[in-house]
C-alpha positions in Angstrom: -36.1 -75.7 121.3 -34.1 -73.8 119.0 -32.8 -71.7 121.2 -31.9 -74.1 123.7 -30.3 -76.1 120.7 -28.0 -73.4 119.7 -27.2 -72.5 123.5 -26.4 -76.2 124.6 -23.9 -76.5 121.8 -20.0 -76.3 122.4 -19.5 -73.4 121.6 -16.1 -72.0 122.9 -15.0 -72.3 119.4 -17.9 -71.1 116.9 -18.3 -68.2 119.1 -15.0 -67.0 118.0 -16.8 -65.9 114.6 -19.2 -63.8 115.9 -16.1 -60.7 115.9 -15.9 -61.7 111.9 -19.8 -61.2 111.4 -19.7 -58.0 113.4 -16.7 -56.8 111.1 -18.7 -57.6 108.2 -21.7 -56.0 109.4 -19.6 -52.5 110.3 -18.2 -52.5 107.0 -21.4 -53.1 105.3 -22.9 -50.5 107.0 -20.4 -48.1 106.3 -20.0 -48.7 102.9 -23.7 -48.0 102.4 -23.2 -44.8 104.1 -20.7 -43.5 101.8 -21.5 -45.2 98.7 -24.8 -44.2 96.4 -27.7 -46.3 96.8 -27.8 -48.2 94.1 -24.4 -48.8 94.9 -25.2 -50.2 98.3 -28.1 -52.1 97.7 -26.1 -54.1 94.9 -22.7 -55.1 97.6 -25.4 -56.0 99.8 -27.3 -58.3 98.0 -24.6 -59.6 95.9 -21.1 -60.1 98.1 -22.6 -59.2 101.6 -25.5 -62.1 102.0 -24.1 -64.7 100.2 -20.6 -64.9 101.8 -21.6 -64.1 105.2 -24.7 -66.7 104.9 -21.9 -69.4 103.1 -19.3 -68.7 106.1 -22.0 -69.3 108.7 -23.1 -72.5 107.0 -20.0 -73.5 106.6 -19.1 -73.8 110.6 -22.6 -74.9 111.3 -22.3 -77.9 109.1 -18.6 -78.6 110.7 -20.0 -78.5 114.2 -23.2 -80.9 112.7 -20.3 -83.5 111.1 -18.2 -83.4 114.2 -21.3 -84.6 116.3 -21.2 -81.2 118.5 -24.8 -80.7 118.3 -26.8 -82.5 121.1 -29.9 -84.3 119.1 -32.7 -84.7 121.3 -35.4 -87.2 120.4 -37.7 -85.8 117.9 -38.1 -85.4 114.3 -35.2 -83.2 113.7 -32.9 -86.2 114.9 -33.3 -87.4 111.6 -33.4 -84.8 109.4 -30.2 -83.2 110.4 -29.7 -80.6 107.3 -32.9 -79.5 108.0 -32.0 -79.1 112.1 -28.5 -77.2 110.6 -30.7 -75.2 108.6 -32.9 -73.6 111.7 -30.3 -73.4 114.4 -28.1 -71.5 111.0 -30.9 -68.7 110.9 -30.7 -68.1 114.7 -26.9 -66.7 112.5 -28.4 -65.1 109.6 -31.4 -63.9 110.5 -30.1 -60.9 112.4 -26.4 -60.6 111.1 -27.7 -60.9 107.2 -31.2 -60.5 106.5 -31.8 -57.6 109.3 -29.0 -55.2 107.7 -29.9 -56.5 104.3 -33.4 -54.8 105.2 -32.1 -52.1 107.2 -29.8 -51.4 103.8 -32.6 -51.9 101.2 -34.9 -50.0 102.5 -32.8 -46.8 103.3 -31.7 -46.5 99.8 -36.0 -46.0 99.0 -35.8 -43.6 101.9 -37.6 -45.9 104.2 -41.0 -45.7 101.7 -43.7 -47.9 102.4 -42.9 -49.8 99.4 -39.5 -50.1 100.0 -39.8 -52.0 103.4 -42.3 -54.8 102.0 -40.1 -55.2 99.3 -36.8 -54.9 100.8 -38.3 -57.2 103.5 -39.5 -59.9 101.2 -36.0 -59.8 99.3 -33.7 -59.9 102.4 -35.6 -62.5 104.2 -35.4 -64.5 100.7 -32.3 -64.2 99.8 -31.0 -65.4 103.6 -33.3 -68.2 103.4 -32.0 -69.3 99.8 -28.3 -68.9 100.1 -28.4 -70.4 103.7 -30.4 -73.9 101.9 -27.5 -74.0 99.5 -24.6 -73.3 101.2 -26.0 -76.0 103.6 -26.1 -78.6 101.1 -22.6 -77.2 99.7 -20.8 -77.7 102.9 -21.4 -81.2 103.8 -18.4 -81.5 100.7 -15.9 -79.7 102.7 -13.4 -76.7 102.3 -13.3 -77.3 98.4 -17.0 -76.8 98.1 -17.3 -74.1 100.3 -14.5 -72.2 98.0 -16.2 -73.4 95.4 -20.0 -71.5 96.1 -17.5 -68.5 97.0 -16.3 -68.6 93.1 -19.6 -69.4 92.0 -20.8 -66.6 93.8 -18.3 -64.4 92.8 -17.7 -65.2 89.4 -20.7 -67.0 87.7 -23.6 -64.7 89.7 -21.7 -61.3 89.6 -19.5 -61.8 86.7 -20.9 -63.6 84.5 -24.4 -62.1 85.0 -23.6 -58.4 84.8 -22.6 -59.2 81.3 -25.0 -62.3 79.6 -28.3 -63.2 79.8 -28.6 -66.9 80.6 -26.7 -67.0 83.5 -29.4 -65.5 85.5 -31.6 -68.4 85.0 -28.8 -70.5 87.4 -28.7 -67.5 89.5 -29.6 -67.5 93.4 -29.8 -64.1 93.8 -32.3 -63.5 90.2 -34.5 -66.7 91.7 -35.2 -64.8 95.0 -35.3 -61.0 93.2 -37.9 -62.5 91.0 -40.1 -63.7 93.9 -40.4 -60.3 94.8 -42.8 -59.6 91.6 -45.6 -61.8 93.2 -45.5 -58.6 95.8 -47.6 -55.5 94.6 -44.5 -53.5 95.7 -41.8 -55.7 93.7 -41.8 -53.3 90.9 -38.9 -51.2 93.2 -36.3 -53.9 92.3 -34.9 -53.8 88.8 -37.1 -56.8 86.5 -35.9 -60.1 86.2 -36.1 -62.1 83.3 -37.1 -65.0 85.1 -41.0 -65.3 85.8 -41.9 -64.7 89.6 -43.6 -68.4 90.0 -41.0 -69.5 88.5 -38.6 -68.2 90.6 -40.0 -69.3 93.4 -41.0 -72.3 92.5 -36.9 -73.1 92.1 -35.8 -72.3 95.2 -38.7 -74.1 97.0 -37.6 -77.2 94.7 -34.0 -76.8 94.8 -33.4 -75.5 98.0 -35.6 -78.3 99.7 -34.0 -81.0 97.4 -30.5 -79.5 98.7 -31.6 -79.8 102.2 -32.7 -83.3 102.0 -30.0 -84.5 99.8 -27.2 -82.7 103.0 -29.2 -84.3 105.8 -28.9 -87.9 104.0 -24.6 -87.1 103.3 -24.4 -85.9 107.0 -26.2 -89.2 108.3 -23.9 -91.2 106.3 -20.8 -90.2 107.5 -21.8 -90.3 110.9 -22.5 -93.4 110.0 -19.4 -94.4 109.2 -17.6 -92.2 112.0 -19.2 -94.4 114.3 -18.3 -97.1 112.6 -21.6 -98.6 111.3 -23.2 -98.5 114.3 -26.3 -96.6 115.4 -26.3 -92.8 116.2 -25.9 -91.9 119.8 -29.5 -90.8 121.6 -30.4 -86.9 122.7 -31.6 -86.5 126.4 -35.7 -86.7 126.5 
């Protein structure tokens, strides 16, 4: 059904994006060609997935408020965030988390350990920042610039030089995940505990799901005018 979802959307103008996530891909790629290792495992995981996954949510969630996605009738009808949230991954699944692997695990020389834990960590991360963009871009353009700066300057600034702000971090949530793996000791430690870690993003990211799918049924709400929400074909 997903697929069928994401096909039977209008999509003469959200396909004009696909040439942006191919640039960003190329460029990623290259970078981690030329650059060292560490070097390209850190752009990817730090500017790479978490603007390319906050871009795609961004025009997911536009198409979801401007009631371009048919709803058929089942239980995704009235969870929309959470119906944004799988037709998003059909996105970032293999224009984020893919490379992210593909990335990860050739800095480790493609070592056993390296593509269970690069795995786990790209497939994480995707997950994660895809949740919370979600939720973040039922506010708008302002939010959405917004995650950008708190991407760019709270999680990369901010943490390369204190402590504590990795404890609000995205990113240090999903890396310490990876620590429940036998293989996690690749990645540098974080000083959040792995339960922990994944214990927030399960919280918070579900939270932020449910909390977008009620602000998205509201204002169709009151698009339509307080009237009931159209019906999907059977």
């Amino acid at each position: 059904m997903t697929t069928r979802l994401y096909v039977r959307r209008r999509l003469h103008d959200q396909r004009r994006h696909d040439p942006l996530y191919l640039l960003a891909l190329i460029s990623t790629l290259v970078f981690a060609l030329t650059a060292s290792p560490a070097d390209a495992v850190l752009f990817t995981f730090t500017i790479f997935v978490p603007l390319v996954c906050a871009f795609a949510a961004y025009n997911e969630v536009k198409l979801m408020l401007a009631w371009r996605v048919e709803y058929w009738n089942s239980p995704y009808r009235d969870y929309p965030a959470v119906l944004t949230f799988r037709v998003l991954l059909l996105v970032t699944i293999p224009n984020v988390a893919a490379p992210a692997f593909v990335i990860g695990a050739m800095s480790a020389d493609f070592s056993t350990r390296a593509l269970w834990t690069y795995a786990a960590l790209a497939l994480v991360t995707t997950l994660a920042y895809s949740a919370f963009a979600t939720a973040v871009a039922t506010f708008g353009r302002p939010a959405f610039i917004a995650f950008l700066v708190y991407v760019l300057g709270f999680e990369n600034l901010l943490g390369h030089f204190f402590p504590w702000p990795r404890w609000f971090s995205i990113r240090e949530w999903a890396i310490a995940t990876t620590e429940l793996l036998a293989t996690g000791d690749l990645l540098p430690p974080s000083p959040i505990p792995g339960p922990i870690g994944l214990g927030l993003l399960i919280i918070c990211g579900g939270f932020g799901l449910l909390w977008a799918g009620g602000g998205i049924l509201y204002l169709r709400w009151q698009k339509n005018g307080g009237a009931g929400f159209p019906e999907g074909p059977s």
